[in-house]
Each structure stands twice: as C-alpha cells, then as structure tokens.
N, C-alpha and C positions, 0 to 999 in steps of 0.2 A: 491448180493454182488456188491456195486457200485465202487469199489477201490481198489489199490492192498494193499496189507499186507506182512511187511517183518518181519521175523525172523531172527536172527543170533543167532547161539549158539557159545560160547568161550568155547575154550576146552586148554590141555594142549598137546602141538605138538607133535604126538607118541600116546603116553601112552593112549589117548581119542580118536582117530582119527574115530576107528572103531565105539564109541559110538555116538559124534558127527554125521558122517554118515546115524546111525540109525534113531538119530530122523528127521535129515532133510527129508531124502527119505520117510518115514513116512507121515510126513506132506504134501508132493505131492501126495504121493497115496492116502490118505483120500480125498484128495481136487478134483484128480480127478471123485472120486463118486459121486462130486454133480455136476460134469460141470465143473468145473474151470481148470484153465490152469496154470500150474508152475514148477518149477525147483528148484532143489535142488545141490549146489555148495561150494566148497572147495575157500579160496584165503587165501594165505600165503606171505609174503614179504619176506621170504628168502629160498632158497635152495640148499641143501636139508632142511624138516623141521626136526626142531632139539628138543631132549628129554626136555620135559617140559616146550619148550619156549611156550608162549601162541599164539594160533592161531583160525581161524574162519572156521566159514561153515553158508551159509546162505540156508533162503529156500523163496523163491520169490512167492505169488499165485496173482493170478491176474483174472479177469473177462474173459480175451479177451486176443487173440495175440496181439494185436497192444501195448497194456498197459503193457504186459509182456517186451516185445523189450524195453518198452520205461525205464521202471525200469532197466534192463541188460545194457543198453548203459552207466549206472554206475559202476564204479571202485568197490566202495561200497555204501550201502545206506547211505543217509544223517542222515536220524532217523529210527527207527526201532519201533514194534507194540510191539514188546514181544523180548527181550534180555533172551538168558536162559547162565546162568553160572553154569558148570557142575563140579568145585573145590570151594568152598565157599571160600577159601585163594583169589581164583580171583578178590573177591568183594573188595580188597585194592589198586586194577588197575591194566593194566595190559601195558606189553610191549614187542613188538617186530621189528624188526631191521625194518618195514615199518611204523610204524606208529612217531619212530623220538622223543621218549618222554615217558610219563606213562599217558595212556587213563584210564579215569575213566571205571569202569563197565559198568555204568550207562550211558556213554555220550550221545548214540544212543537213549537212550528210548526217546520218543516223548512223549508230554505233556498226563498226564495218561495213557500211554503205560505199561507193566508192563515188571519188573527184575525179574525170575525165577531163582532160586537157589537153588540145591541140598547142603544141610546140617544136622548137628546134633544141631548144635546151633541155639537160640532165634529170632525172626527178629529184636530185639532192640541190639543186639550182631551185626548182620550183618550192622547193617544200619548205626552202629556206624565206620564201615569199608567202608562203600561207600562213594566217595564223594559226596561234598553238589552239588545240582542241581536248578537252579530258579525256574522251573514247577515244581508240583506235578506230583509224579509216583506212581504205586506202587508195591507191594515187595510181591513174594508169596514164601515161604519153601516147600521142599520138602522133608521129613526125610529122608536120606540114606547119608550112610558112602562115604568116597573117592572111585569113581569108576573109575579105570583108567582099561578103558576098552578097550584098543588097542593091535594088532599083538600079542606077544606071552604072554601079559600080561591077556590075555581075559578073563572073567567073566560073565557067565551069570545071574544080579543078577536085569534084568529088569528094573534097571534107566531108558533106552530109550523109552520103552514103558510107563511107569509111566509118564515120561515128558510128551508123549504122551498124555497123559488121563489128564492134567491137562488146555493144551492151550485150550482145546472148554470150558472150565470153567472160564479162565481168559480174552479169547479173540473169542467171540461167531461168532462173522466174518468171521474168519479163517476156521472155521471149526467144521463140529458137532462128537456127540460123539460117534455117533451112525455110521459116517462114520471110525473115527478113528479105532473105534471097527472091525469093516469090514475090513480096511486095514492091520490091524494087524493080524488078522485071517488068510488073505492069503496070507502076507508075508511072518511070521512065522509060522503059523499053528500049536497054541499053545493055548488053552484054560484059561491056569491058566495066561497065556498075557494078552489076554482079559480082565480077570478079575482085573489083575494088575491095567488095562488102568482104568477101571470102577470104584475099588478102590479112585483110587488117585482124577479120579474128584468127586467124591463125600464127599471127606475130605479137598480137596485143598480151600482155603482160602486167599485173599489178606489183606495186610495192607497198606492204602494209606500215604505217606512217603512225608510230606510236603517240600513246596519250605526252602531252606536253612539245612535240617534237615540232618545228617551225619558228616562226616571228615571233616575241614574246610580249610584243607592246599591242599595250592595253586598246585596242579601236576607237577611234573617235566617236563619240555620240553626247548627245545632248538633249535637256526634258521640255515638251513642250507644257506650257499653259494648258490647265484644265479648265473646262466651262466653269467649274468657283472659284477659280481665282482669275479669272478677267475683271477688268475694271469698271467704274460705271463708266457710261457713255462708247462711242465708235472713235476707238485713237490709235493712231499707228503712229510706230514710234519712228524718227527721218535715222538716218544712217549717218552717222558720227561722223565728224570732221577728221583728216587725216592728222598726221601728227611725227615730230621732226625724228629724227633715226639718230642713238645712242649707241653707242661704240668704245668699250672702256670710256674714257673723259673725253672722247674725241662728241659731239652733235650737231646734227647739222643735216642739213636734204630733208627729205619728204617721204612719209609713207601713206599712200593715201590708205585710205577707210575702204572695208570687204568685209560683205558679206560672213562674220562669225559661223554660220550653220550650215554652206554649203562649201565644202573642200575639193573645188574640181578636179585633182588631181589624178583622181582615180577614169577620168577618161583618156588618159596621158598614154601614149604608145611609144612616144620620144618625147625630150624635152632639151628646151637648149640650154646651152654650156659659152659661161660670156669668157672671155679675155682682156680683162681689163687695162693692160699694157694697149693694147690695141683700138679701145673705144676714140674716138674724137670729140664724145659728147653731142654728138645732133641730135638728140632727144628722138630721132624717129622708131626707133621700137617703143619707147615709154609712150609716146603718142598714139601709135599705130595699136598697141596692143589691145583689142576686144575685149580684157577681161581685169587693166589696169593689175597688170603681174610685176609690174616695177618700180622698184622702190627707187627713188634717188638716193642716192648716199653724200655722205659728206664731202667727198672728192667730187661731186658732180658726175660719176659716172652712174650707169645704171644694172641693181643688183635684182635678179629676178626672187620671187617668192613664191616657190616652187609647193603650196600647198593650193597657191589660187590658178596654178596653170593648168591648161588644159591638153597644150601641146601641141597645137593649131598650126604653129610653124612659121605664124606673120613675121614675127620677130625677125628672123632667117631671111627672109626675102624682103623684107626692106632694108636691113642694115647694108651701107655702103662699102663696108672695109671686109676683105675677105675675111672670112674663117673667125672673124672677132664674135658671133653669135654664130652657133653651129646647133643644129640639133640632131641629139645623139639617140641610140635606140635605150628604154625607159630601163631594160634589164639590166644594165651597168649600175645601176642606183640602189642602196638600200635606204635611202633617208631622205627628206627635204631638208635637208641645212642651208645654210644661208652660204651663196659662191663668194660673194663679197669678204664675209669675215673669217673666212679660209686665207683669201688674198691679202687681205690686212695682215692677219698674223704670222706668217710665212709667204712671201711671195714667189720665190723659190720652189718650192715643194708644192705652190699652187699651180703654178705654170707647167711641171711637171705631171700634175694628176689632171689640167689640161691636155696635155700633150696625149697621153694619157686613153684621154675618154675619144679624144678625136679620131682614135683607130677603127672606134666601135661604130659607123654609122649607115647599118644596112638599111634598106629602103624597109619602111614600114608604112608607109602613108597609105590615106581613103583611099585609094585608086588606083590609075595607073595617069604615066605622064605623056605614054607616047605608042603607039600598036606593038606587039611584039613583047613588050617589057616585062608581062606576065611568063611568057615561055621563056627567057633570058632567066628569071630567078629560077625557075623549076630547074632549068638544067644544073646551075648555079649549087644549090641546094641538094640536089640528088633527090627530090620529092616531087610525084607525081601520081596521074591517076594509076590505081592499084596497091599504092601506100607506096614506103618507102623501099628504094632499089640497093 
C-alpha cells in the first residue's frame, strides 16, 4: 500500500450513528491485520446531532504514521476512495448546518473512486438521484431495506458487515477480505457475519457512472459574510414577516417566513401527498407541523412546501380525514413542486397523479411500531443476513 485511502460513510444523525460506527471501526481493524495504520472518526457541524439530519464518520488507513498525521491535519478529506451512503434517499444530497448548502453525495468521490449504497432500488433509479459529476465514478448497490440502526432503534440485520465485505471488492487497496473476515470474527464473534461479509463480496458489482451522467440541477448553496464585511456593532437580523400566496391573478392565504439557508428536505425519507378535494380546512397539520411546512392558499386549504419538510410524519397523524394527508416513500419524487398548483391547473390529472403516488407507501420510518415488524419486511423484501437471497 503506497497511499492513504479514505472512506466516509453518510448516515442519518441518530438513527445510524451506531451503524455508521460499525463499519468505520471495522475497516481499522481489518487494516490493521496487514500492517497498516488508521483511524476511524465521527465529525458533525452541529450540536447536539440531531434526528435525521445527515452526518459523517470517516475511516482514514494509511501506510505509516507520518502519512496518517498528515491526512488528520484535515477538517475533512478533499476526495474520498469509496463514499458509502447508508439511506439511498441521501443520494439526492445532502445537508447540514456545516456544510452551508446541499452537497452532492457524490462530491467527494475522486476520479473512479466508488459511491456505495444501501438500497432496494435499480442503479439507473439511483444515478438518476445523484448529481452530475465531470470524472467518471462508479456506483455499487447493496440490497437492503432502510437500516437506521442507532440507540434505541437497533437492529441487527448486518448492513455493517455486509458493507464490510464489499469495499475489498470495490476498492482492493484498502483492504483484503480475508482480513475483513478476521476482523469481523473478533469483533463480533459471529459466524453467519462472516458469512454475511463473504456473501456480499462475492455478489457486489460496480457500475461506472459516466462524466455528466445523473441530476443536472445546479445544488443549492449559498455565501456566507466574511469577517470585512460584518457590520459595525452586534445585529442580527429577525426573520421577515410572511407574505400572502400568488397564483396567476388569483391572492390570497399565507405563506409564513423560513429560514432562506437551511432546506430540510434532504432529511426526508417520505413526504406527504395532500388531497385537496378532501381537506375540511381544520388547520391542524398547519398548526401541528414543527417546521411551519404549510402554506395557506387562497382556497383556504393547505399546500405543503416541500423544500422546508423534513418528513416527520405529524402531518399524517393528526389530520382527521382518511388518506387526505398520506406520506409516501421520498423515491417517487424528483422535484419539490408546489402540490397545490398542480391542483389548480388541472385537477383531474392531479387526483390521478394522487392516486398515483398512494400505491407507493412502504414503511420507511425511525423504527419500528410494534415487535416482529422488522422480520415481517425482511421476509417481505427477500433481504436478509447474508445479503440478498
């Protein structure tokens, strides 16, 4: 090994933390079996970390201490060998209060480096979600359902080891498989792990994912204030009054006032889908909602804005009227459009692409709702420990 090799994996703050964890520390212990020297690290831009926002864990290996040091005297890496994304919804970018924007997935992967991602979906589905990149990368799947594998959410349904057993497959550098195997052994000390790990590299497959090829719209981002241009004195600026909703010549309702620089949308796993035929107007999702995702519109109904949602689900459980607020799984969407002015302009063809999206609504949530629920989807899905059957 003449070089260092980094990894980062993107996880969802919380909910993954424990699995992220897993494969880093993983990937040191293997490394150290053949000699090599590395570390495995957490870095988050705000705290505390908070439910679902996205965050990192890298894993550093390197030849030598001196080359180790020298990759650590980084913030973060510049490019990375292997990006693993452990919610496939991540591969539409991601965002959190350090990074000042919406980072692609991909941005890190260095030229043929590879994007790792845990999914159920296609890689022409996923690739369709990543932004575009000028270098060739390429994209490997990994079958398995949403594993939010953190604190009291836990699962043991072997993502971490499976990721495991695929990086000596995609990235022979890093590490062999025969050490993975080893590491995992006396980590966990688990046989059908092993097997897991073994599994998956022997099924694991890249697809190289040409320069331009993906989402072509431009990422959100935005400049902060540099120490010369601050003002004199300590002034923060209050948060602008909302302001009434336009609609060809139609005006009228309320949009309140959000945060311009943080677009939660990127912690989204589902999001809901309204029915406007169906509302009664009780105001209680606009009330209820935690993050003020709803506009009034000029009918008095209520139109979500689908850049401030998070996904959270309130909505859903408190509306009264069945199926009038539903939330659907996030990979039906390519856009944040506004549902309302869909409904206005054709209501027809809206209630159709309603009908539509309401087929789509496999369980993705934090957790589980009830004992058992975990092995119900695995059989469901045909995914389980050992990779996919």
């Amino acid at each position: 090994m003449a070089r260092t090799i980094s990894v980062e994996v993107v996880y969802r703050g919380i909910f993954q933390k424990t699995l992220a964890k897993n494969i880093c520390r993983g990937i040191v212990l293997a490394a150290r079996k053949e000699g090599k020297i590395g570390i495995s690290f957490g870095r988050y831009g705000d705290s505390p970390e908070r439910n679902g926002i996205p965050a990192k864990n890298f894993a550093i290996v390197a030849p030598n201490e001196e080359e180790l040091q020298l990759s650590m005297a980084q913030y973060e890496p510049e490019t990375t060998d292997v990006t693993i994304s452990v919610d496939d919804m991540l591969c539409k970018g991601v965002e959190s209060w350090a990074w000042y924007g919406l980072q692609p997935i991909n941005q890190k992967v260095r030229d043929q480096g590879t994007l790792i991602v845990t999914s159920m979906l296609p890689a022409e589905a996923l690739i369709n979600f990543c932004h575009t990149k000028p270098t060739p990368y390429r994209l490997a799947v990994i079958p398995a359902i949403p594993s939010f594998s953190g604190l009291w959410v836990y699962k043991d349904d072997h993502t971490d080891v499976r990721i495991l057993g695929a990086l000596p497959k995609v990235c022979p550098e890093l590490v062999s498989l025969d050490s993975i195997q080893k590491a995992i052994k006396e980590e966990w000390n688990d046989d059908l792990k092993v097997t897991s790990a073994r599994r998956t590299y022997e099924h694991t497959a890249t697809r190289t994912v040409r320069p331009g090829e993906g989402n072509p719209e431009v990422p959100f981002k935005f400049d902060l204030p540099g120490w010369t241009k601050m003002r004199e004195g300590v002034t923060i600026d209050g948060i602008r009054l909302g302001e009434p909703i336009k609609f060809g010549d139609q005006i009228g309702g309320y949009r309140p006032a959000r945060n311009p620089y943080f677009k939660k949308y990127t912690t989204r796993t589902m999001r809901p889908v309204i029915d406007f035929d169906k509302c009664i107007k009780c105001t209680l999702c606009w009330l209820q909602c935690p993050d003020s995702c709803f506009d009034v519109t000029p009918d008095q109904t209520y139109d979500l804005n689908a850049e401030a949602c998070c996904g959270c689900g309130v909505c859903e459980a408190v509306c009264p009227v069945d199926n009038c607020v539903t939330m659907v799984n996030e990979a039906e969407f390519a856009d944040n459009k506004s549902q309302w002015e869909a409904y206005k302009q054709d209501k027809q063809a809206y209630q159709a692409w309603v009908d539509e999206k309401l087929t789509h609504r496999p369980e993705r949530s934090h957790g589980f709702r009830y004992r058992g629920q975990y092995q119900e989807q695995v059989a469901k899905q045909g995914v389980g420990p050992g990779g996919a059957e």
